[in-house]
C-alpha positions as CSV (number, residue, x, y, z in Angstrom):
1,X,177.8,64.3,83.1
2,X,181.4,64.9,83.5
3,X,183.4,66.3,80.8
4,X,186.6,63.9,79.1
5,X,189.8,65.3,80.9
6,X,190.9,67.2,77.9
7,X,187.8,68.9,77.6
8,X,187.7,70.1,80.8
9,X,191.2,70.9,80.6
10,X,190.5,73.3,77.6
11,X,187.8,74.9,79.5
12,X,189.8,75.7,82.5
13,X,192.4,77.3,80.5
14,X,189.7,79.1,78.4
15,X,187.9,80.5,81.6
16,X,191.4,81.7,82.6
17,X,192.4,83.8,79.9
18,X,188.9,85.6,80.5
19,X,189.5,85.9,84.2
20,X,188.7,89.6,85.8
21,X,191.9,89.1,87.1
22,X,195.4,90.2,85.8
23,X,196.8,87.6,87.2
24,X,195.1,84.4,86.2
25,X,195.1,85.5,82.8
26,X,198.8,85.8,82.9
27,X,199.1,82.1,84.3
28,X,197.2,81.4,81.9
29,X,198.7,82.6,79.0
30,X,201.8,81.4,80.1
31,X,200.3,77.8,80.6
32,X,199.1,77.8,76.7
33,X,202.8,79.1,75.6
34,X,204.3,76.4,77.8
35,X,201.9,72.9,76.8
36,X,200.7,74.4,73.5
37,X,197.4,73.1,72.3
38,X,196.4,74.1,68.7
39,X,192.9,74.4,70.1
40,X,193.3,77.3,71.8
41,X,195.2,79.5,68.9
42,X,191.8,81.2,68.3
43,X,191.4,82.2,71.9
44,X,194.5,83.0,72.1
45,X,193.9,85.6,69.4
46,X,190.6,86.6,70.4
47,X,192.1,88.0,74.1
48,X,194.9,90.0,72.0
49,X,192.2,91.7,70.7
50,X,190.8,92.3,73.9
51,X,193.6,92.5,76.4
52,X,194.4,95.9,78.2
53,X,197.3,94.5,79.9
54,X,200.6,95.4,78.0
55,X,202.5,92.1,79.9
56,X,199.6,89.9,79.5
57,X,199.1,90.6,75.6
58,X,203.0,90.3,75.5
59,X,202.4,86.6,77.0
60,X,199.8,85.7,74.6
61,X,202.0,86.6,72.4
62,X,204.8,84.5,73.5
63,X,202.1,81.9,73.7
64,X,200.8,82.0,70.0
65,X,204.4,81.8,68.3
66,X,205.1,78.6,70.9
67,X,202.5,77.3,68.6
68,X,203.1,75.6,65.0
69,X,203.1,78.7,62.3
70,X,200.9,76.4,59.8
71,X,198.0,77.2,62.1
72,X,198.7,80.9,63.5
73,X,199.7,82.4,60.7
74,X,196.7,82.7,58.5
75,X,194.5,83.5,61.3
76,X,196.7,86.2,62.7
77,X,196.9,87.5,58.8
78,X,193.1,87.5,59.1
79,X,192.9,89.8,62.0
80,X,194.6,92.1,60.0
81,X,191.2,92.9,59.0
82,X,189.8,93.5,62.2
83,X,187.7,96.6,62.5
84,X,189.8,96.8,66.0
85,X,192.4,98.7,66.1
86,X,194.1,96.4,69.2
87,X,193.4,93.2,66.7
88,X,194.9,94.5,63.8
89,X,198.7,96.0,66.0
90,X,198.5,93.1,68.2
91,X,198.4,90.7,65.3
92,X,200.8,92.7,63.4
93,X,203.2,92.5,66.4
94,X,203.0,88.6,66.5
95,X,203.4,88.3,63.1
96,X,206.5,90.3,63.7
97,X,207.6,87.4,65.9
98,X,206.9,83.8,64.0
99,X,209.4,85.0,60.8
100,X,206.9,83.8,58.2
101,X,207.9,84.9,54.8
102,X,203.9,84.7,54.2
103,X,203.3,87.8,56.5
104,X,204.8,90.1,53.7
105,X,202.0,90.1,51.0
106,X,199.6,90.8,53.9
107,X,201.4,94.6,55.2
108,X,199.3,96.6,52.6
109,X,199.7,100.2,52.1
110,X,196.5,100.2,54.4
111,X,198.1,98.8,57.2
112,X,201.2,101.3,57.1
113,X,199.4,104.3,56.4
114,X,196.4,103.3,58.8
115,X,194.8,106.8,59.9
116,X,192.5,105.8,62.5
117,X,195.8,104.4,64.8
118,X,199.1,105.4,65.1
119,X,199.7,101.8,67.4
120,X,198.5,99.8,63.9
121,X,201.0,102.1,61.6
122,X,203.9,101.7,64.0
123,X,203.3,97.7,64.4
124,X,203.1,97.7,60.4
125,X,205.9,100.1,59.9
126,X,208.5,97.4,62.0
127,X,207.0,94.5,60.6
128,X,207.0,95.5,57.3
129,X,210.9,96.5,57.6
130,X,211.4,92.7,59.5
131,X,209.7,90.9,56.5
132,X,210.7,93.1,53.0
133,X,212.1,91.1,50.3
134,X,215.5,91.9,48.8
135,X,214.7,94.8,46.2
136,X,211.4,96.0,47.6
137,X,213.1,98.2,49.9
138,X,213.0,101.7,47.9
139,X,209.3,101.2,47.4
140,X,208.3,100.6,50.8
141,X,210.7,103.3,52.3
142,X,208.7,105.9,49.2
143,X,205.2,104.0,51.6
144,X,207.0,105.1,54.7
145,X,208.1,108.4,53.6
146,X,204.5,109.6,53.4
147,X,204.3,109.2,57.2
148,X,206.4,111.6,57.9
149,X,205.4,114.5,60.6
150,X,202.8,112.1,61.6
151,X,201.8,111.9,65.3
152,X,203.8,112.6,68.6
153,X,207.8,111.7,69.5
154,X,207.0,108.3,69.9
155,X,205.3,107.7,66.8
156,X,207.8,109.4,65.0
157,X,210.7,107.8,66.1
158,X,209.4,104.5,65.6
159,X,209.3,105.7,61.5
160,X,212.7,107.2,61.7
161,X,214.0,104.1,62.9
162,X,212.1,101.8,60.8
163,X,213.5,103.6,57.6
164,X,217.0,103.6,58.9
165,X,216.5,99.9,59.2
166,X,216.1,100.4,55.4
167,X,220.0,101.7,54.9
168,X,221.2,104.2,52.2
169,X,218.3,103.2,50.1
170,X,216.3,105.8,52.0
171,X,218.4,108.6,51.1
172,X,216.2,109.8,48.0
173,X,213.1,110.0,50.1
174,X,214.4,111.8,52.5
175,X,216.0,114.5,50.1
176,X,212.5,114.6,48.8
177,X,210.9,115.2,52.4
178,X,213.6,117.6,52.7
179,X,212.6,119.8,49.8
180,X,208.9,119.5,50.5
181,X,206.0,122.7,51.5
182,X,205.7,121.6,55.1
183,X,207.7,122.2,58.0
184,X,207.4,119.2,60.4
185,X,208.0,117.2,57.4
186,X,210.9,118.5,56.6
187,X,212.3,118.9,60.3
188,X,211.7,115.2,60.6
189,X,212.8,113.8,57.3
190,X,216.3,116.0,58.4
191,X,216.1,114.1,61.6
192,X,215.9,110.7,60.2
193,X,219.0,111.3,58.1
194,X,220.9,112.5,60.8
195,X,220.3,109.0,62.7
196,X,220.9,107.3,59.6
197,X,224.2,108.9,59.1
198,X,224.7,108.9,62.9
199,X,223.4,106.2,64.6
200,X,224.4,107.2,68.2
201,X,222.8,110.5,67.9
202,X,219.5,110.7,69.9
203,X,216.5,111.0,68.3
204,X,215.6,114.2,70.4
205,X,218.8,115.7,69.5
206,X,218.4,115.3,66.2
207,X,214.9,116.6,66.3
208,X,216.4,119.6,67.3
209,X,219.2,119.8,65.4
210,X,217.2,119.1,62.0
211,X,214.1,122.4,63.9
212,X,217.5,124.6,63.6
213,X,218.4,123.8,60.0
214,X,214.9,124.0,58.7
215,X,214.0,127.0,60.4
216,X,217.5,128.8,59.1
217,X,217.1,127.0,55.5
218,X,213.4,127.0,55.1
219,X,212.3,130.6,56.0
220,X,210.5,131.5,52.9
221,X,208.4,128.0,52.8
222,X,204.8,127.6,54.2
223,X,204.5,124.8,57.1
């Protein structure tokens, strides 16, 4: 028996975001963003999770915010509990998007200290700094400031520039990082203030500017 035209209208577009093929699953992420149907929010969240195509999860993406926040929202919090690492940045990253004071209470310490992926903590570390109420600033920059020395240039500057995002009310944590036991702390906490008080500086200049003053300042210190 033949399915009702909306039925069969769902399933098409629900075959094409699990196409083999990069290309249908783009068109079809585009088609959900562009008639959104608030039946296909879950599968739209269920192929971020999945989706190894930085474009097409940008789509979906695109696609999921198109849709009412009443109904994304809470399920894209819920993937923040995702045992994979894709659900929970992905999710983060939308979040990032809709500008739903609601997404605030759900960036736990968890999420921007997450160990297992340095793609979760950077997604939570720009979300967070999107979505902080007035006042909460010091205490998640003090969050933040733990992450320092963590992972490779990228991760790194993504941190730097999520805590300038923060302003002057960084500047304590940094002097503490500063003053701290390890090197690549210190050399990056010394970096992050020079972008702070410099915008315009690159962030590889100032890496090697801050290597310079730590290694003429910090001689006697372990790191």
């Amino acid at each position: 028996m033949a399915l009702p035209g909306a039925e069969r209208d769902l399933s098409g577009a629900l075959r094409g975001l699990e196409s083999a093929e990069v290309s249908v699953r783009l068109r079809a992420a585009m088609a959900a963003g562009t008639d959104p149907d608030p039946r296909l929010v879950g599968a739209l969240i269920e192929r971020c999770a999945v989706e190894p195509e930085f474009f097409v999860r940008d789509m979906l993406t695109w696609a999921l915010i198109r849709h009412p926040a009443a109904l994304t929202v809470p399920a894209l919090i819920a993937e923040l509990a995702s045992e994979r690492a894709q659900a929970r940045s992905q999710a983060l990253h939308t979040l990032s998007k809709v500008g739903d004071r609601r997404v605030w209470p759900a960036i736990t310490r968890a999420l921007l200290t997450d160990a297992a992926d340095d793609e979760v903590a950077r997604s939570a570390w720009r979300t967070a700094v999107a979505f902080v109420p007035e006042g909460e600033e010091p205490g998640l920059a003090e969050v933040l400031a733990t992450q320092f020395g963590r992972g490779g240039p990228e991760t790194r500057l993504s941190l730097s520039r999520a805590l300038v995002a923060l302003g002057e009310v960084i500047v304590p944590v940094l002097r503490a990082a500063m003053e701290g036991p390890d090197a690549q702390v210190r050399q990056h906490a010394a970096a992050t203030e020079r972008l702070l008080r410099d915008p315009e500086a690159g962030f590889e200049f100032a890496m090697e500017e801050a290597k310079r003053v730590v290694a003429l300042g910090g001689m006697g210190r372990e790191g």
